[in-house]
Backbone as numpy.savetxt, mean C-alpha at the origin, in Angstrom:
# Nx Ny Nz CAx CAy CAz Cx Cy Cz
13.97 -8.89 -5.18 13.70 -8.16 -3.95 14.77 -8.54 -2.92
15.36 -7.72 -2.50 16.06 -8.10 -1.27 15.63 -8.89 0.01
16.73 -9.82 0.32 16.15 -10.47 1.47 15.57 -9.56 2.51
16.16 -9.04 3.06 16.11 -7.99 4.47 14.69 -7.41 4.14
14.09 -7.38 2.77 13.07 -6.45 2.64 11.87 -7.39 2.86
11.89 -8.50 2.33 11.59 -9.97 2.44 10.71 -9.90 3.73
11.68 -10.05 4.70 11.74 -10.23 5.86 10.20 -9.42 6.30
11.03 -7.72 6.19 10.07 -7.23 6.67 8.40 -6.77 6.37
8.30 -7.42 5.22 7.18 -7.07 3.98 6.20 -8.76 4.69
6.94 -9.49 5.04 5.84 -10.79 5.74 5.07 -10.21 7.12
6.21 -9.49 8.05 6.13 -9.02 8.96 4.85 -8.08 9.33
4.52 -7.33 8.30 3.97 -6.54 7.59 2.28 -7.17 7.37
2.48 -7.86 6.74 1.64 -8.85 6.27 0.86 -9.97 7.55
1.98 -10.01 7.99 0.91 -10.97 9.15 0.41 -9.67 10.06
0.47 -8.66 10.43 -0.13 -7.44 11.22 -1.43 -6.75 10.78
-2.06 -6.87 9.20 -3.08 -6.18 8.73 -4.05 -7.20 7.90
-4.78 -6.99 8.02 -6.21 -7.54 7.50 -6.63 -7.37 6.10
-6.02 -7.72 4.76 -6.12 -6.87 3.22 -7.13 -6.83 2.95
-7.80 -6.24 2.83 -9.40 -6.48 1.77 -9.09 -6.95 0.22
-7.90 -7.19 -0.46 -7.40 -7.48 -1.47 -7.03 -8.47 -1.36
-6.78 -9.14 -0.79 -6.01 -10.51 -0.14 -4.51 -10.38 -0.74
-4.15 -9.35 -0.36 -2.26 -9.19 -0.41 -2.53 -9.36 -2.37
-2.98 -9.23 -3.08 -2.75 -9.31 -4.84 -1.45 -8.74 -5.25
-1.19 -7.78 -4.38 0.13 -6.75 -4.84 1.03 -7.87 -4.31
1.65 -8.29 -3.17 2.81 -9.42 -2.91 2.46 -10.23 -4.08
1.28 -10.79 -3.87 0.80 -12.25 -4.34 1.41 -12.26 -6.13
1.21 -10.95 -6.78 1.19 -11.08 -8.19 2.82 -10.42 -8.15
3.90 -10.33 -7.22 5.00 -9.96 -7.60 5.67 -8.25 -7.93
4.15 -7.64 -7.05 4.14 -6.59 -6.92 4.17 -6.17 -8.25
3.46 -6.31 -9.20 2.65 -6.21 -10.63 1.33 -5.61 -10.38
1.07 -6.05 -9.67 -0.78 -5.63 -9.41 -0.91 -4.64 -8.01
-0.43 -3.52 -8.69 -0.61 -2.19 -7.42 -1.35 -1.08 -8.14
-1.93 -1.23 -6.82 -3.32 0.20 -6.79 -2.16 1.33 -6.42
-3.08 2.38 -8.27 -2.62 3.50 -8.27 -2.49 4.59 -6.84
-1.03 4.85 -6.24 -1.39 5.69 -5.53 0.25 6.66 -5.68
-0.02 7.83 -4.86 1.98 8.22 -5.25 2.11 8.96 -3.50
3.41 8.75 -3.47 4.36 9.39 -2.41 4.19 10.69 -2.61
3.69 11.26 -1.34 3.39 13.16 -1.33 4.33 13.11 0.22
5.17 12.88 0.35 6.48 12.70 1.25 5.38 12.64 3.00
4.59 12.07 2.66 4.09 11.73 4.45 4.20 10.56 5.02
4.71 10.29 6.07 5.66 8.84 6.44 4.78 7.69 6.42
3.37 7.83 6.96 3.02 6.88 6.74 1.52 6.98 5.74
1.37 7.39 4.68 0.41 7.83 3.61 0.47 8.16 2.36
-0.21 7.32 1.74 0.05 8.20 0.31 -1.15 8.56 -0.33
-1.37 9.22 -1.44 -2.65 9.69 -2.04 -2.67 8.31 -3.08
-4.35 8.29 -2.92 -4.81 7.52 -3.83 -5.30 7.86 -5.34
-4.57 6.83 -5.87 -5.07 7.86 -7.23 -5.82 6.69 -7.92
-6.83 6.18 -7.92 -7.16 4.87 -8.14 -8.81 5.79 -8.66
-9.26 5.73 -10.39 -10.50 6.19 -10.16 -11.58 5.80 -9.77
-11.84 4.76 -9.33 -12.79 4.28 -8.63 -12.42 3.30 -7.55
-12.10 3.60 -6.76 -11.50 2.99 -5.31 -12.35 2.20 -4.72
-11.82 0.85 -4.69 -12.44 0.09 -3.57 -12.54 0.26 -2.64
-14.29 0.55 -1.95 -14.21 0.29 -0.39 -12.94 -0.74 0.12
-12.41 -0.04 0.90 -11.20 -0.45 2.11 -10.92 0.48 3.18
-10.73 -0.53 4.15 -10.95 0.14 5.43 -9.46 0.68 5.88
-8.78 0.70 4.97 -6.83 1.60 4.76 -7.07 2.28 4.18
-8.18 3.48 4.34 -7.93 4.47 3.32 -8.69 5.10 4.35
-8.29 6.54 4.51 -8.72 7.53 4.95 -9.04 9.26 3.85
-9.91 9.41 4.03 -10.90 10.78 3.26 -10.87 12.09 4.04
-10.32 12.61 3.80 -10.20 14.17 4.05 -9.84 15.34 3.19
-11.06 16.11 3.41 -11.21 16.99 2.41 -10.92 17.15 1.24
-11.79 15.56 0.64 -11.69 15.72 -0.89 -10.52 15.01 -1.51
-9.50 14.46 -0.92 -8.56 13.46 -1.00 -8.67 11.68 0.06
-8.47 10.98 -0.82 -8.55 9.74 -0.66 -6.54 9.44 -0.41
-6.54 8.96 1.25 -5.56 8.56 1.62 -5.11 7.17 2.07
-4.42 6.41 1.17 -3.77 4.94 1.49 -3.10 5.01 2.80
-3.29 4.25 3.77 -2.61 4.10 4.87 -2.27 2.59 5.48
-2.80 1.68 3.93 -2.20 0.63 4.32 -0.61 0.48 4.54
-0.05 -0.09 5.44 1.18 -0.43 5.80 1.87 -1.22 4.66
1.77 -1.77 4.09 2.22 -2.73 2.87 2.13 -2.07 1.56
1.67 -1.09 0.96 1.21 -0.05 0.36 2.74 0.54 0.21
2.33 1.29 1.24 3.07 2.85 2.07 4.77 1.94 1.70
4.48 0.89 2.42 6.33 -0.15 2.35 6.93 -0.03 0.76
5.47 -0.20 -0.26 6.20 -0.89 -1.81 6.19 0.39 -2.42
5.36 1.45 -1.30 6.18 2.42 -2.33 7.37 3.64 -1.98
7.46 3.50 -0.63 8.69 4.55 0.14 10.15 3.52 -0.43
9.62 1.86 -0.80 11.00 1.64 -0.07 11.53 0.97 -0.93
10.49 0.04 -1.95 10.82 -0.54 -3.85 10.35 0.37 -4.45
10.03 2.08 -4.13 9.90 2.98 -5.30 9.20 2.52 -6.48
7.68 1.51 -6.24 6.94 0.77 -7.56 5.27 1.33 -6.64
């Protein structure tokens, strides 16, 4: 991982509250909840079939939306 990305992925991390306790950093970004880039800057669709209550996800009309910040980062910006 790049330093610079480093940087900003702690940054990141000290600002939000995980209900996961960060597993995705923690395991080396190995352990990420299914979700994919539908090009909205800060959201992606969840594709996870049975989704953990978390309070980074927003529901509208029938779609389940990731809006965690750390999420949204590993996947606009390490494309994983």
């Amino acid at each position: 991982m790049k330093q610079d990305y480093r940087k900003e992925i702690e940054e990141i991390i000290g600002e939000i509250k995980c209900p996961k306790d960060f597993i995705c950093y923690k395991s080396g970004f190995e352990r990420l909840c299914k979700a994919k880039d539908i090009g909205i800057e800060s959201f992606l669709v969840c594709l996870e079939e049975k989704p953990v209550k978390c309070h980074l996800t927003l529901y509208i009309e029938g779609v389940l939306y990731c809006q965690c910040p750390l999420r949204v980062f590993i996947s606009k910006k390490l494309k994983k």
